[in-house]
LUMNU-489460 format. One line per 5 residues: number of its first residue (from 1); their letters; for each residue x, y negated, z negated of C-alpha. Coordinates in steps of 0.02 Angstrom, whole numbers, padded with zeros to 5 digits. Each point is the difference from the previous one (the first is absolute). Example, Ala and Ser with C-alpha at 12.3 -4.5 7.8 and 13.67 -1.06 7.14 Angstrom:
<sites>
1 = AS = 00615:00225:-00390; 00069:-00172:00033;
</sites>
This chain:
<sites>
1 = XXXXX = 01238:-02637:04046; 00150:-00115:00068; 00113:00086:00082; 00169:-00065:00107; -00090:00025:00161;
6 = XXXXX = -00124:-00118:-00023; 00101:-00160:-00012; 00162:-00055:00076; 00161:00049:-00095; 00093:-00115:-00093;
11 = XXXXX = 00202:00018:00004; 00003:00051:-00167; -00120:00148:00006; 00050:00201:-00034; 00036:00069:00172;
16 = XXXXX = -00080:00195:00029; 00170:00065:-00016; 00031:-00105:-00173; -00163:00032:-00074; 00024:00183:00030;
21 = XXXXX = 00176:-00023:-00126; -00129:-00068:-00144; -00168:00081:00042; 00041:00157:-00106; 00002:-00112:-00171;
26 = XXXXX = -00130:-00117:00026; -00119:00157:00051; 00064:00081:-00161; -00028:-00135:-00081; -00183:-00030:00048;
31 = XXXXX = -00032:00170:-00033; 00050:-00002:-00166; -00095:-00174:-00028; -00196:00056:00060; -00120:-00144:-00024;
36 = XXXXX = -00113:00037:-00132; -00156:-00043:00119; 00072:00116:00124; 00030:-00145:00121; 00138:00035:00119;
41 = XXXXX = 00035:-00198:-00003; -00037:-00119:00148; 00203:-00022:00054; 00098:00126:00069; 00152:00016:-00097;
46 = XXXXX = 00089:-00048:00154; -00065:-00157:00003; 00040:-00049:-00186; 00179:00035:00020; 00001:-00110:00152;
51 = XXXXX = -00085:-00130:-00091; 00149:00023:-00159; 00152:-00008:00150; -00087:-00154:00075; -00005:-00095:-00157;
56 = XXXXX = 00177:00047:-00054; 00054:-00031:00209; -00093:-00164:00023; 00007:-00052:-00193; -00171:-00068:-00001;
61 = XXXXX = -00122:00002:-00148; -00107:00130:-00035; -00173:-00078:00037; 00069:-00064:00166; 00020:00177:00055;
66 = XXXXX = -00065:-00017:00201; -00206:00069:00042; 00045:00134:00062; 00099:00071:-00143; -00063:00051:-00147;
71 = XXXXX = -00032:-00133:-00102; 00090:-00051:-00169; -00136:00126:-00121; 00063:00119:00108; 00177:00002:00004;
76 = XXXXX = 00050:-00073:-00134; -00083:00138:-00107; 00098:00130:00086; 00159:-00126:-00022; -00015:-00003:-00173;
81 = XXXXX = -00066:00153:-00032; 00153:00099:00088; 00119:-00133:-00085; -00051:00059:-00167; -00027:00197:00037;
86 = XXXXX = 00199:-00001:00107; -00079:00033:00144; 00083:-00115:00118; 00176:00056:-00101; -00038:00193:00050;
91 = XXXXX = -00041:-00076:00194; 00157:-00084:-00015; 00093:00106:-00071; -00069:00147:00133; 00079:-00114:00121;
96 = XXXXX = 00149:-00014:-00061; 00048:00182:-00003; -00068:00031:00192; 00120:-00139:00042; 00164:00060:-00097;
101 = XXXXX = -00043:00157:00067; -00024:-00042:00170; 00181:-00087:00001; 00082:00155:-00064; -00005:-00044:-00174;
106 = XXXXX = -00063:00088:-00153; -00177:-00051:-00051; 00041:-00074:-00181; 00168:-00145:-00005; 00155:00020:-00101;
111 = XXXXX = 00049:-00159:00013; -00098:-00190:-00009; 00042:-00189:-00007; -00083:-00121:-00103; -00042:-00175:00012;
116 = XXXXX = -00117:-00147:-00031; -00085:-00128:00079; -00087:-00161:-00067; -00152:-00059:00088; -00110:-00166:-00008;
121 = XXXXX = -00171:00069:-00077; -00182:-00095:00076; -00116:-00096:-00100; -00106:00126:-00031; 00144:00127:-00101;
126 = XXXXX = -00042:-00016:-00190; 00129:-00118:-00090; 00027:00147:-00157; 00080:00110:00155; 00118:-00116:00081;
131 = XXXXX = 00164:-00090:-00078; 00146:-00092:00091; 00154:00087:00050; 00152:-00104:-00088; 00143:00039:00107;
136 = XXXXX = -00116:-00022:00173; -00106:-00119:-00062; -00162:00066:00058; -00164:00016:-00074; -00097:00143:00009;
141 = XXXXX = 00025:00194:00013; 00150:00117:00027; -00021:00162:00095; 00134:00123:-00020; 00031:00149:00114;
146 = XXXXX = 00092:00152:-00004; 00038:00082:00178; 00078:00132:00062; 00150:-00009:00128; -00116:00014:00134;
151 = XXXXX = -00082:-00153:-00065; -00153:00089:-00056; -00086:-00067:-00143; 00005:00137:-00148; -00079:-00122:-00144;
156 = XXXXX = -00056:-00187:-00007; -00035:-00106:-00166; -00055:-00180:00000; 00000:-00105:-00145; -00003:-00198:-00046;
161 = XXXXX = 00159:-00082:00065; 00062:-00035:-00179; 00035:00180:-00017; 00186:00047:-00002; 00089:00112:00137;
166 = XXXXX = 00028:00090:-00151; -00183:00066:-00058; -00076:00019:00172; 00189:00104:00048; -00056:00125:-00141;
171 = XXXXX = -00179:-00003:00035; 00032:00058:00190; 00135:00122:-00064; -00143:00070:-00121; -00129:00003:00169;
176 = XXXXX = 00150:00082:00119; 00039:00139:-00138; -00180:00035:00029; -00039:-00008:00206; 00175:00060:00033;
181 = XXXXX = 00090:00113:-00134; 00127:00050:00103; 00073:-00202:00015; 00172:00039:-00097; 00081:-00176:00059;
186 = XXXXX = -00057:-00197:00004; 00063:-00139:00069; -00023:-00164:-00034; 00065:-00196:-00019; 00076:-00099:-00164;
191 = XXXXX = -00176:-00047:-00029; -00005:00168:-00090; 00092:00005:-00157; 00060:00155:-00117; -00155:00010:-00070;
196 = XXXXX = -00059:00081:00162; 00145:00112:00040; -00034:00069:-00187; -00169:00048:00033; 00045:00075:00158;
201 = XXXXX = 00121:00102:-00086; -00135:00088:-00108; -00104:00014:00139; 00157:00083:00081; 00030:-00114:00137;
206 = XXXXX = 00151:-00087:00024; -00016:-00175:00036; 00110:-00112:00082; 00026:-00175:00026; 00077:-00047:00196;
211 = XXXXX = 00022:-00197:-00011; 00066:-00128:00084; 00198:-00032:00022; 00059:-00134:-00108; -00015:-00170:00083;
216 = XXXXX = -00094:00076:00147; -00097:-00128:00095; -00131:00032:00124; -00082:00144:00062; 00061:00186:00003;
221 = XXXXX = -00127:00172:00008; 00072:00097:-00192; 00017:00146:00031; -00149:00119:-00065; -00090:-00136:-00069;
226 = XXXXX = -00019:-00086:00171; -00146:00130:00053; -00120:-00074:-00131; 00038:-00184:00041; -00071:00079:00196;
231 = XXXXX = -00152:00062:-00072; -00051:-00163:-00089; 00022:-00063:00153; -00105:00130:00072; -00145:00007:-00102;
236 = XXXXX = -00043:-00202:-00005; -00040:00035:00197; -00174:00048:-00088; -00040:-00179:-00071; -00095:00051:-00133;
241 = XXXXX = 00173:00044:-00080; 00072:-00179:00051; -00062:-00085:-00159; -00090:00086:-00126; -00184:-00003:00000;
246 = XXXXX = -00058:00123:-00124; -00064:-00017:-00151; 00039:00139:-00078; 00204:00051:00015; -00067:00218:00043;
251 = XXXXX = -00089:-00086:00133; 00155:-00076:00057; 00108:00142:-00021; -00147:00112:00102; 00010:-00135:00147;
256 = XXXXX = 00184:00054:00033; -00044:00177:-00005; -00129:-00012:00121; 00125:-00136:00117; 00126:00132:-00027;
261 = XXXXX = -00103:00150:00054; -00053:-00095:00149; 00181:-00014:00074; 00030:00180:-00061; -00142:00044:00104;
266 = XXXXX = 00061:-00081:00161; 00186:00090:-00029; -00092:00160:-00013; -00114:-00044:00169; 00135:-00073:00095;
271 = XXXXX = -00125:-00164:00007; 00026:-00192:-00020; -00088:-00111:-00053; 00004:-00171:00081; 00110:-00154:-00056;
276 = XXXX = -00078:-00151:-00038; 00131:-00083:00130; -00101:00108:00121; -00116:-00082:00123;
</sites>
């Protein structure tokens, strides 16, 4: 077995205090998920989620995971595999209520901004999933989020670049009806058209668009929509999420949950994680 004792932590690793937040699910989880041999496995569980945070913290590839982490077989199984079952969404999401709740908040948000980013895709990203943003003039993916006012991520959909505001403002509309039903309001930028604010009406929220004053120049927080500009800003700390990498867009959507959950995790622990402007 490899446990955290027998190696010296890296910065990105689950702390006893934040692994007891997650430990519930992912035991759950494996109990629900025997191996038909019987074999327990040969990681901890502990140790594969270290091995997921320190890809999506250090944004390495896979089969350079360090020796004494489980290798790429390894972890990249249980990436994949919790990807596609909505495991790391029901970690995620687990998080997100603790942390609401701690602030004196009610578990599930009423409210949520929307926006999108495009990002430069690597070399290895398959050409059918990619597309050039017109207006920003970049070539590659789009990831749109949907936060809360806390600037907690409630749903995240990444698609090729080419994709309009439009479809991917509907498609994380559909995905917040679903993780947060009680989300009655939406804000977002001109990038969003009628289109959206219709099918946020028959989803019954109301969505609104906060822009810009006319003839504004530089920089200026908007209000409500300002909180998920932060978080973009937030997440790309974990440099997997810089560019994207993936090859499949769920397995880019699943590395923001699982950036995500690790800064949930340190609000919840009272922990930091260091800089990389730290010695």
């Amino acid at each position: 077995m490899c446990f955290v004792s027998d190696r010296k932590p890296y910065n990105s690793d689950l702390s006893d205090a934040q692994w007891d937040l997650i430990r519930p699910v992912i035991t759950a989880w494996k109990a629900a998920h025997p191996s038909v041999s019987g074999h327990s496995g040969r990681y901890e569980m502990r140790e594969i989620v270290n091995a997921i945070r320190y890809v999506a913290r250090n944004g390495i590839p896979w089969a350079e995971m360090p020796h004494d982490l489980p290798p790429k077989s390894a972890a990249y199984y249980y990436f994949a595999t919790w990807r596609d079952d909505g495991t790391d969404a029901k970690i995620h999401d687990l998080l997100r209520w603790q942390v609401r709740e701690k602030a004196g908040r009610s578990a599930d948000p009423t409210a949520s901004a929307l926006d999108t980013q495009s990002l430069h895709a690597a070399v290895n990203v398959p050409a059918t999933t990619t597309g050039r943003d017109a207006a920003k003039k970049v070539p590659g993916r789009k990831r749109g989020l949907a936060v809360d006012v806390m600037g907690l991520v409630i749903a995240v959909v990444v698609t090729a670049a080419s994709v309009t505001d439009n479809v991917i403002g509907k498609k994380l509309l559909d995905k917040v009806a679903v993780a947060a039903p009680t989300v009655t309001k939406a804000w977002v930028d001109a990038g969003f058209k009628d289109d959206v604010a219709i099918h946020g009406a028959l989803l019954g929220v109301d969505v609104e668009v906060v822009s810009r004053a006319d003839g504004e120049k530089g920089f200026r927080p908007l209000p409500f929509r300002w909180v998920v500009e932060q978080v973009n800003g937030t997440l790309i700390l974990h440099r997997r999420l810089v560019r994207d990498y993936e090859i499949k867009t769920e397995s880019a959507e699943s590395m923001v949950y699982w950036a995500s959950s690790a800064i949930m995790a340190r609000r919840l622990t009272g922990e930091n994680t260091p800089t990389w402007r730290d010695a």
